[in-house]
C-alpha positions, 0 to 999 in steps of 0.5 A: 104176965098177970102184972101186965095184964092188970095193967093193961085192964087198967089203961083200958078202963082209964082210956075210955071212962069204964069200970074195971070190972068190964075190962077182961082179957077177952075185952075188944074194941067191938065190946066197948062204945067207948072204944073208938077211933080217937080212943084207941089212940089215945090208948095205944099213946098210953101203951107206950108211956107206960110200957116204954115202947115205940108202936109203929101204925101197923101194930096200932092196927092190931092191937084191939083187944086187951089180949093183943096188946099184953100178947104184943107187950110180952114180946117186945118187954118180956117179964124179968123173970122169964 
């Protein structure tokens, strides 16, 4: 989970141009400038890329933060080791 949750921060900060270190768990839209409409796109296209997995408009809609999208990613591709 922490894997995936790095990984995570680590789209968030490439998608939207900002330091790591202002990404967290708790990171949401509302947190960051950047993070707007066509960012969010653009985010969840790299969600799916990296992740191998096909998000339909209604889980685009949810996924806000950073927590949602790991939450929502442990569980459609859960850890090998769980």
């Amino acid at each position: 989970m922490i894997d995936r949750l790095n990984d995570v921060r680590e789209l968030v900060s490439l998608a939207f141009g900002v330091p790591l270190e202002r990404v967290d768990a708790q990171t949401a839209q509302e947190d960051l400038i950047e993070w707007d409409s066509i960012g969010h796109l653009n985010l969840m296209l790299m969600v799916e890329d990296t992740f191998c997995v096909n998000l339909d408009l209604d889980n685009m809609g949810r996924l806000r933060s950073v927590g949602a999208i790991v939450m929502f990613l442990g569980t459609v591709c859960p850890s090998p080791d769980s």
